[in-house]
C-alpha positions as CSV (number, residue, x, y, z in Angstrom):
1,X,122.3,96.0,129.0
2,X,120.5,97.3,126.0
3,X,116.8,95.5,125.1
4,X,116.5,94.1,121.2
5,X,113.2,95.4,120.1
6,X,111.5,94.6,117.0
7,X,108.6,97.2,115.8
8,X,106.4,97.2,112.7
9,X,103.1,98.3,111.4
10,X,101.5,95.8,109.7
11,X,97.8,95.1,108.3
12,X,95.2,92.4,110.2
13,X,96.9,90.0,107.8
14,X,100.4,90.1,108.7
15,X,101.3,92.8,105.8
16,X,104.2,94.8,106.7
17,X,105.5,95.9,103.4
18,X,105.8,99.6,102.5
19,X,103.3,101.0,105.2
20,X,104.9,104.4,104.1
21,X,104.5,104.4,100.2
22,X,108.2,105.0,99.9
23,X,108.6,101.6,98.0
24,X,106.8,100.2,94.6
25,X,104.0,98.1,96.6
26,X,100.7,98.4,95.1
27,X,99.0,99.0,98.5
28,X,101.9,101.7,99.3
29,X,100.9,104.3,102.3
30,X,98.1,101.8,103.6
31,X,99.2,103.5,106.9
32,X,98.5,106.5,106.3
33,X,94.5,105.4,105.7
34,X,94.3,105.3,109.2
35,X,94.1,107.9,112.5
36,X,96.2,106.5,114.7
37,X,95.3,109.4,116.8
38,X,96.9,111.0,119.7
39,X,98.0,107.6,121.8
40,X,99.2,106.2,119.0
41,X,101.4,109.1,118.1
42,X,102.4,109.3,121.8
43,X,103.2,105.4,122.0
44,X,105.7,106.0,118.7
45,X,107.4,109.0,119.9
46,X,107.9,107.2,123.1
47,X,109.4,104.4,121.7
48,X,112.0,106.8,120.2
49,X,112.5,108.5,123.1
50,X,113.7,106.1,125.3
51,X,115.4,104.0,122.9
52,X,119.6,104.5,122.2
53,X,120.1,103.3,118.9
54,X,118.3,101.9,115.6
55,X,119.3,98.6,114.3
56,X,118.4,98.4,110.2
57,X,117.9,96.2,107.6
58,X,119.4,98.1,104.0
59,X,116.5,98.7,102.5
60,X,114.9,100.3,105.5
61,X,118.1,102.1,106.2
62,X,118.5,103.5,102.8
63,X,114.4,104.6,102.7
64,X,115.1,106.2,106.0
65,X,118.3,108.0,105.2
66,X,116.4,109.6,102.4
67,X,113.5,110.5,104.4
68,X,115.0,111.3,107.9
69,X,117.8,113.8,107.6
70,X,115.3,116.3,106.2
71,X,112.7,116.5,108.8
72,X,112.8,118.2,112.1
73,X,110.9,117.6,115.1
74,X,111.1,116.0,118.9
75,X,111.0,112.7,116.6
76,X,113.1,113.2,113.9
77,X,115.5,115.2,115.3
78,X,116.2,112.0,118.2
79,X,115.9,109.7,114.7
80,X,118.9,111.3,113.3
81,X,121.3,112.0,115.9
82,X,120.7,108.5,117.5
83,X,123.5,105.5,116.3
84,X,122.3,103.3,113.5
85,X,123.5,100.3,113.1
86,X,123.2,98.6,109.4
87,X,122.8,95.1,108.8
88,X,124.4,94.9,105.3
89,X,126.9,93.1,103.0
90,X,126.9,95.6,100.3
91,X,127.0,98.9,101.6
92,X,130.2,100.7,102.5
93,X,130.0,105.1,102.7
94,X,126.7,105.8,104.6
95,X,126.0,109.7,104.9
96,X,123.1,110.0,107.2
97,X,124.6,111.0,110.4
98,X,126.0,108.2,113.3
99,X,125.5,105.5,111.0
100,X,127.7,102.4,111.1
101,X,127.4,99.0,108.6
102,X,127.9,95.9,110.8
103,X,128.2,93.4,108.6
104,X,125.5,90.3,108.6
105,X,126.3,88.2,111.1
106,X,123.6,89.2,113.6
107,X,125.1,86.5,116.1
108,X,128.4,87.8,116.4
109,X,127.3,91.5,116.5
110,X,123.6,91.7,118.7
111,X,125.3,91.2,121.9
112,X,127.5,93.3,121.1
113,X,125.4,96.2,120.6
114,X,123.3,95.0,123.8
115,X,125.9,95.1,125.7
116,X,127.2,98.9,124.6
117,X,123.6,100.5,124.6
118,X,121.9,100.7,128.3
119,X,118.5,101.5,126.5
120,X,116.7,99.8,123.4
121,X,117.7,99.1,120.0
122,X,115.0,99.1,117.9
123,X,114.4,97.6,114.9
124,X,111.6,99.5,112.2
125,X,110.7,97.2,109.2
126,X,113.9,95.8,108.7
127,X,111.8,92.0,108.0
128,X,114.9,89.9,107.4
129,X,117.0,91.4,110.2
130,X,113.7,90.8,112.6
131,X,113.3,87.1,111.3
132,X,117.0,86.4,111.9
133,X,117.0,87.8,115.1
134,X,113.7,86.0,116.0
135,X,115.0,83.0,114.8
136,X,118.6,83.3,116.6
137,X,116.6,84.0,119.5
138,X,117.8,87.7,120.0
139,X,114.8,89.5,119.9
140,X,113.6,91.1,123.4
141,X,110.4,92.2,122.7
142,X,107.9,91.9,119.8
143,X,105.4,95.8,119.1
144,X,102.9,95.4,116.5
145,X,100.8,98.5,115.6
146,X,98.1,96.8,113.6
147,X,95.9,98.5,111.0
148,X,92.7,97.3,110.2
149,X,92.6,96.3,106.6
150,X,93.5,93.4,104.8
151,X,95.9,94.1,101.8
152,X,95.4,90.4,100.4
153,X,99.7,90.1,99.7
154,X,102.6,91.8,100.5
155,X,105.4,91.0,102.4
156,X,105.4,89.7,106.3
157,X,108.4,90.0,108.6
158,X,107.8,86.9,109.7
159,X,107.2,84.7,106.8
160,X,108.8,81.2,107.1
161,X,110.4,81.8,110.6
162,X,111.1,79.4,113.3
163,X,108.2,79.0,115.6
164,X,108.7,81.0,118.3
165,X,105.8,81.2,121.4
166,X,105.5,85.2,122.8
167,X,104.0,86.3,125.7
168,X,101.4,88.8,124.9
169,X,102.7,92.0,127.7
170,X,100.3,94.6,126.8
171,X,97.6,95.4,124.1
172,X,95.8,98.7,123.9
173,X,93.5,100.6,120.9
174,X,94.8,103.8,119.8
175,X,92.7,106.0,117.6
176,X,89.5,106.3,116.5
177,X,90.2,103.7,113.7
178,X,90.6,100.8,115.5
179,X,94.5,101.1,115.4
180,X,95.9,98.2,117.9
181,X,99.1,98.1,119.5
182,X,100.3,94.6,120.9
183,X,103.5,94.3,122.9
184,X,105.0,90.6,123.2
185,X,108.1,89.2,124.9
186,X,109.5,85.9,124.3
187,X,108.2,83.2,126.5
């Protein structure tokens, strides 16, 4: 049975909104401020490689059907021949390659997909499918690569949500900016 994993880059203040500068944020590409150096590339490539399948929110699908199909790479080339699986109401014809809508009842559907994938499903940005599947009590495990800046507003994944305690599994500093990645599990 396939693990539910939630993953997101997000500032010290909870920020997780448009780390990429593929959106309209203000702040856009905050990320990219930041070496995240050789560990944390490692850590992120790892994560890729031994997951089965992507589980997306529309928005991140659609900015990473844009981006995705036309890079290559160890990384992108497992990104785009993995299934996707789209949380979404209003999409219906979606081009980039293995990718499936299934609909928005994450209750229905999550176990489903856990039980078809032996590996994880991971979930990048994606903040209302995490928070729903936080909330529902779906979600495996919790990664955080945290950035050290504040960015003052901006959306966070979490916002509103159910309070839910985590077991902190591993913590680590990657680069030489003070990069942090925090693993949690639900308690």
């Amino acid at each position: 049975m396939g693990k539910l994993v939630v993953t997101e880059f997000v500032s010290v203040d909870g920020v997780f909104e448009d780390p990429g500068g593929a959106e309209d944020f203000e702040h856009g590409a905050w990320s990219f401020e930041f070496d995240r150096g050789e560990e944390g590339e490692k850590f992120k490539l790892d994560e890729t490689l031994e997951s089965d399948a992507l589980l997306l929110g529309r928005v991140t699908y659609e900015g990473f059907a844009e981006a995705w199909p036309e890079r290559d790479g160890e990384f992108a080339d497992k990104f785009n021949s993995m299934p996707k699986y789209v949380v979404s109401s209003t999409l219906e014809d979606l081009e980039w390659t293995n990718s499936t809508v299934i609909g928005t009842d994450l209750q229905a559907e999550v176990p489903k997909l856990k039980d078809q994938h032996e590996r994880d499903i991971v979930v990048h940005g994606s903040g209302q499918v995490a928070r729903g599947l936080l909330d529902l009590g779906l979600l495996d495990e919790l990664r955080l690569m945290v950035f050290p800046v504040v960015l003052g507003k901006g959306k966070r994944p979490f916002e509103g949500a159910e309070m839910s305690p985590l077991k902190l599994t591993e913590s680590k500093i990657v680069g030489s900016d003070g990069v942090i990645v925090l693993i949690y599990e639900r308690r």
